[in-house]
N, C-alpha and C positions, 0 to 999 in steps of 0.2 A: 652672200650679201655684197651688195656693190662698195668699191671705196669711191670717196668723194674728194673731190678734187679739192684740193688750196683755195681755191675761190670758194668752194661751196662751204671747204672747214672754216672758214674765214666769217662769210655771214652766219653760219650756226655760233660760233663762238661770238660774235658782235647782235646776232638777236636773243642771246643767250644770258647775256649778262646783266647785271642791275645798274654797273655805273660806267660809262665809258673807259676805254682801253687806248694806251699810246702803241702805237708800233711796236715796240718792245715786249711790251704784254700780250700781245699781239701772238708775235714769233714764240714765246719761250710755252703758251700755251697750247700752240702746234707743232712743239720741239722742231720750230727751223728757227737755223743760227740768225741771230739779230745782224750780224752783217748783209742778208741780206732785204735791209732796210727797206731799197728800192723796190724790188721786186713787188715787198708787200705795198707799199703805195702806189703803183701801177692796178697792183691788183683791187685797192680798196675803191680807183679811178674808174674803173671797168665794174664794179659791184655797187657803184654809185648810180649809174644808167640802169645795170640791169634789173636789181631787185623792184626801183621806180615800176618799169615798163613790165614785167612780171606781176607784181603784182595788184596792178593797174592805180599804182600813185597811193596804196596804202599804208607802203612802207617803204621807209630813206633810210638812207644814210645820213646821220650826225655827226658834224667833226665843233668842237668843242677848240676855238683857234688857238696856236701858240703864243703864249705869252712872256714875253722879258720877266725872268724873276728879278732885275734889278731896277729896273722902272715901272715897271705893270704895264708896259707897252702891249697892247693886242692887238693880233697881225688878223683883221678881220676883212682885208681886201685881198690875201693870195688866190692865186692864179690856177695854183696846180699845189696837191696836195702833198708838202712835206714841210719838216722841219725850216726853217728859214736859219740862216747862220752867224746872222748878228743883228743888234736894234737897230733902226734906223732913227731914233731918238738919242741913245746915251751909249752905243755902238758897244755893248756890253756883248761877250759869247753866251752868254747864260740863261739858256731858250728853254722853255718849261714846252715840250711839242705837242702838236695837237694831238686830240685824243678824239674816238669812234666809238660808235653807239649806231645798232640798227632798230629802229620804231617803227 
């Protein structure tokens, strides 16, 4: 049987699930260490295109955006998919990160 690659364990585990997953849950579900963070949102970057075009616009990628747990600021205009590292409202560190879900 073939292994599957990080990208492909990544959408089984994000079309798998019932309620979206932060990066964190992310990693510890595919036992790779949450350090590396980036990797996996490069990855979820590239799994954003491709599952679209694969499966011809039937199923996306969800990102659920980061929210200020100290103002409920929602970061609904980023750019590129990560965590953000402070509000731009009430300039608090205390970022609830975005979460994924594939539909």
């Amino acid at each position: 049987m073939e292994e599957l690659t990080r990208r492909e364990r990544i959408i089984k585990v994000l079309s798998e699930t019932k309620h979206p997953l932060t990066v964190d849950e992310i990693a510890r579900a595919l036992g790779i260490d949450v350090r590396e963070r980036r990797t996996i949102y490069e990855d979820l970057s590239h799994i954003s295109k491709s599952i679209r075009r694969r499966s011809g616009g039937k199923l996306q990628l969800f990102m659920v955006p980061p929210q200020c747990a100290n103002c409920g600021y929602v970061f609904k205009d980023i750019k590129r998919l990560k965590k953000p590292s402070k509000c731009p409202r009430c300039k608090s560190e205390r970022i609830l990160p975005p979460r994924f879900i594939i539909k």
